[in-house]
C-alpha positions as CSV (number, residue, x, y, z in Angstrom):
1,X,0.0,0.0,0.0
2,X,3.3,2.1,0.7
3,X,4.3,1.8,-2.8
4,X,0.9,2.6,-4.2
5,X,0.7,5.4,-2.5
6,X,4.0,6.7,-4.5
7,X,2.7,5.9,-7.2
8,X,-0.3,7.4,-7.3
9,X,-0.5,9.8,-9.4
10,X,-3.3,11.9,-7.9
11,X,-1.4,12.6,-4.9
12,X,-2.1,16.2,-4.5
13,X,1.8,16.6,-3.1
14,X,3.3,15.9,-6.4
15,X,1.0,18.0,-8.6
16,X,2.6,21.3,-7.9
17,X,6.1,20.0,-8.2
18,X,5.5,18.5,-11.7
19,X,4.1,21.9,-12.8
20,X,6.4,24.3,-11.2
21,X,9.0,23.9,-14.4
22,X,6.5,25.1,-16.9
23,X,6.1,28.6,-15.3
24,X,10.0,29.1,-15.4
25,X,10.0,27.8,-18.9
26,X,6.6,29.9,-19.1
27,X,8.6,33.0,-17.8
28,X,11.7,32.3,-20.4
29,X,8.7,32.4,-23.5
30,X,7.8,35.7,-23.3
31,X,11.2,36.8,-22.3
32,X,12.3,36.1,-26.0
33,X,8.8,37.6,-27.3
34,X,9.3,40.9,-25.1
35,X,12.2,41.9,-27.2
36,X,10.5,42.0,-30.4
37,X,7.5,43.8,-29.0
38,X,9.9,46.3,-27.9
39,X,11.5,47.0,-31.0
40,X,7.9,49.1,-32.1
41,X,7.9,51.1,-29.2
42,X,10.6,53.9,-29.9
43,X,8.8,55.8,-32.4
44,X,11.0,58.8,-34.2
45,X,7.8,60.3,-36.1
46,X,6.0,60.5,-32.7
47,X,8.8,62.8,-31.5
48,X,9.4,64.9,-34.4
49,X,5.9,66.2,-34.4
50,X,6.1,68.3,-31.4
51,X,9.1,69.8,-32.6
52,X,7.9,70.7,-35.4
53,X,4.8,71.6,-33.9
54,X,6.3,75.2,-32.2
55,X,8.0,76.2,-35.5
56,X,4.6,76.4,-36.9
57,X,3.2,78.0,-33.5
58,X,6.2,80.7,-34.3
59,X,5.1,81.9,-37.9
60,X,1.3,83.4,-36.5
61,X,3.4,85.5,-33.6
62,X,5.4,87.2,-36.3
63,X,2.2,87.5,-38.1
64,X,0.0,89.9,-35.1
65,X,3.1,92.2,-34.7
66,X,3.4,92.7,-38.4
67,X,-0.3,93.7,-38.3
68,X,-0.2,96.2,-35.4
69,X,2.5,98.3,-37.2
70,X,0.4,98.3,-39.8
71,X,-2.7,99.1,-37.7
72,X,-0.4,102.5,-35.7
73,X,0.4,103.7,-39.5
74,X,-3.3,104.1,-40.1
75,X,-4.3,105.1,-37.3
76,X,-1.6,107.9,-36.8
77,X,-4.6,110.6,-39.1
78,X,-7.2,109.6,-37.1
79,X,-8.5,113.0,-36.9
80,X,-8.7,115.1,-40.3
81,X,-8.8,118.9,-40.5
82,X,-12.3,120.6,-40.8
83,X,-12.5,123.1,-43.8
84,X,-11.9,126.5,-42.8
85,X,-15.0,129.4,-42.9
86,X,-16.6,130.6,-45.9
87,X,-14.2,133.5,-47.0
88,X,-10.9,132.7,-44.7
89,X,-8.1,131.5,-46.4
90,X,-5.7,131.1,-42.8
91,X,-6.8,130.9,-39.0
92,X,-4.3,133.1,-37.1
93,X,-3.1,133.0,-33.4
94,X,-0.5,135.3,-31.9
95,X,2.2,133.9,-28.7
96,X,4.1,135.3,-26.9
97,X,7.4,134.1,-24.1
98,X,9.5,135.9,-22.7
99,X,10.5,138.8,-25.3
100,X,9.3,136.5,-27.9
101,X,6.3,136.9,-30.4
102,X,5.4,135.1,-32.8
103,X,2.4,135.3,-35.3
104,X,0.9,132.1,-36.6
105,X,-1.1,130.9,-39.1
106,X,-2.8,127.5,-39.8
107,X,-5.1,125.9,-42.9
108,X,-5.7,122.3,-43.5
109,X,-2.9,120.7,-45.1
110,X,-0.7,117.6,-45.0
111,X,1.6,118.6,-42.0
112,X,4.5,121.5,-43.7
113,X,5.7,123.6,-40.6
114,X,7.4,126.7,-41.8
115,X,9.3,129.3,-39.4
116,X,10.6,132.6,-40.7
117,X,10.4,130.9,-44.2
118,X,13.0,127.8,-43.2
119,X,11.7,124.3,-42.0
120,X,10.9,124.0,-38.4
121,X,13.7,121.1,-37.4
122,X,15.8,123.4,-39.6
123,X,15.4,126.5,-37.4
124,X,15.1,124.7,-33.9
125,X,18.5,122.6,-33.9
126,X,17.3,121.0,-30.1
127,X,14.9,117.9,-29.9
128,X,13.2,120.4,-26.6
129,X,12.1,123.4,-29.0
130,X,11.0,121.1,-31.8
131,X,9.1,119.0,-29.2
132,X,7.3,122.3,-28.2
133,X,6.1,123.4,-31.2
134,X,4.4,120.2,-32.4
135,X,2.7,119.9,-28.6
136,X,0.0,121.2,-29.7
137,X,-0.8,118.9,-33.1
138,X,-0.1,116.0,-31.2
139,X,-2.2,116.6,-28.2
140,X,-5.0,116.7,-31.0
141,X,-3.5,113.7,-33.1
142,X,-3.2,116.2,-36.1
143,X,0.4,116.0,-36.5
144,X,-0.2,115.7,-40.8
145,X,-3.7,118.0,-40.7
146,X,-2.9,121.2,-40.8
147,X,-0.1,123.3,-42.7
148,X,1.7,126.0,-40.4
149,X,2.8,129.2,-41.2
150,X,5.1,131.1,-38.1
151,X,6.9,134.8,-38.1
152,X,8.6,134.8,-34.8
153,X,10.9,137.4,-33.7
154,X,13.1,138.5,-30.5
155,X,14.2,136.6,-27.5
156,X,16.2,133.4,-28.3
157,X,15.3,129.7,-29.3
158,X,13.7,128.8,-26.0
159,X,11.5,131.8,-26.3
160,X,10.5,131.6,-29.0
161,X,9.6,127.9,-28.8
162,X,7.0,128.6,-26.3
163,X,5.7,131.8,-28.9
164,X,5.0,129.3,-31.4
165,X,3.9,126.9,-29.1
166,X,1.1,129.1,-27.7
167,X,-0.1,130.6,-30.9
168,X,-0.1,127.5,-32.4
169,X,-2.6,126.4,-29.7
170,X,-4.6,129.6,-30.4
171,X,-4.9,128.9,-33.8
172,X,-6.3,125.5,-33.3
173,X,-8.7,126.4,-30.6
174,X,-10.2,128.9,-33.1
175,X,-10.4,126.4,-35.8
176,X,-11.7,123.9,-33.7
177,X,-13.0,124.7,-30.8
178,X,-14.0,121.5,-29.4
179,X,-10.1,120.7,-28.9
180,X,-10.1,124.2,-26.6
181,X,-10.5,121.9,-23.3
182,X,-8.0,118.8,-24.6
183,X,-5.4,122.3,-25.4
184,X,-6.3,123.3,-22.0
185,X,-5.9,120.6,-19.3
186,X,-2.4,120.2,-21.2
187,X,-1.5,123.4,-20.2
188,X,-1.3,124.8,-24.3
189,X,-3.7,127.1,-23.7
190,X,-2.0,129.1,-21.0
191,X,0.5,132.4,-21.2
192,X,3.7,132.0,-19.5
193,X,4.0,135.1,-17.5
194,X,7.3,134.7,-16.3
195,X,9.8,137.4,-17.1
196,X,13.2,138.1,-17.0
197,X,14.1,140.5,-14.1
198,X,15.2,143.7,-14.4
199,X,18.4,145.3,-13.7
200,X,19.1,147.4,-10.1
201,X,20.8,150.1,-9.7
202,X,23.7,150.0,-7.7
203,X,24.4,146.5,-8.5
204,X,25.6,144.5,-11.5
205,X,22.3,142.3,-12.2
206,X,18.8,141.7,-11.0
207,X,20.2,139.9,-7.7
208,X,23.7,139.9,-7.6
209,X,25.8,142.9,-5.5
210,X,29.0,144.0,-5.3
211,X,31.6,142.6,-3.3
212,X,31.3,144.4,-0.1
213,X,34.5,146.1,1.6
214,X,34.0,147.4,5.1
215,X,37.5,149.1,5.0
């Protein structure tokens, strides 16, 4: 009975042992298949699409900033000159600064500044006086809408800048007058009072004195 029970091949205690090799030769099977599947896996087209992906991202942002210069061009005469009075051939405004005067005159046009016959940038050699002059047309956004005219006399550069600048205000606030308040709360509209001071007796300039010598 002993050797039966050796035998016998439905003793549970021998099933597992009999099939424990098949799962190592189980596990060596796909082993050998895993490295074909593998092979597949590393796709090169897969990654090339994403980098090529931001180089067509890249060509619409050029595109926008190409258009926006284009839009500041156009919109750079967004305000055109009104025709002038029935009978007037030139709006006039007079400034003065300082000793300065100047006489202006304005009529629609496409933007030709003229001082004492010579072009403005031409007359004014600093970037501060040929700032001034234009403050006006560009608080109005009007820089190419109107043709000016200037005779400006006495004082020097600086006061004469502010003439022109002033007059040219006047002009425009007569032209238009419903750019009178944007002139205004710029400060364009108002007269710079301030003078240079006069000479006292006694003493070498307005201030200054003499070097005093008590002996």
């Amino acid at each position: 009975m002993a050797d039966q029970e050796a035998q016998d091949p439905t003793d549970p205690k021998e099933e597992p042992r009999a099939a424990t090799p098949p799962p190592a030769e189980a596990e060596k099977a796909p082993k050998g298949a895993e490295a074909p599947a593998e092979a597949p896996k590393p796709a090169e087209p897969a990654d090339e699409k994403p980098a090529e992906q931001p180089a067509a991202d890249e060509k619409p942002a050029d595109e926008p900033a190409e258009q926006k210069e284009e839009a500041k061009e156009d919109e750079e005469p967004a305000v055109v000159a009104p025709p002038l009075p029935a009978g007037k051939d030139y709006i006039w405004g007079t400034g003065r600064r300082k000793r300065a005067v100047a006489r202006v005159r304005i009529r629609p046009g496409t933007g030709k500044f003229l001082v004492n016959k010579r072009e403005a940038d031409e007359y004014f050699n600093h970037d501060r006086d040929r700032n001034a002059i234009r403050a006006p047309l560009e608080a109005i956004r009007m820089l190419k809408g109107w043709d000016v005219w200037v005779n400006v006399g006495g004082g020097g550069y600086t006061g004469q800048a502010g003439a022109v600048l002033l007059g040219l205000a006047r002009a425009l606030a007569k032209a238009m007058p419903e750019v009178e308040s944007a002139l205004r709360d710029q400060g364009l509209m108002t007269r710079d009072a301030r003078m240079s001071e006069r000479k006292k007796p006694g003493q070498p300039g307005a201030r200054k004195r003499f070097q005093f010598s008590k002996r």
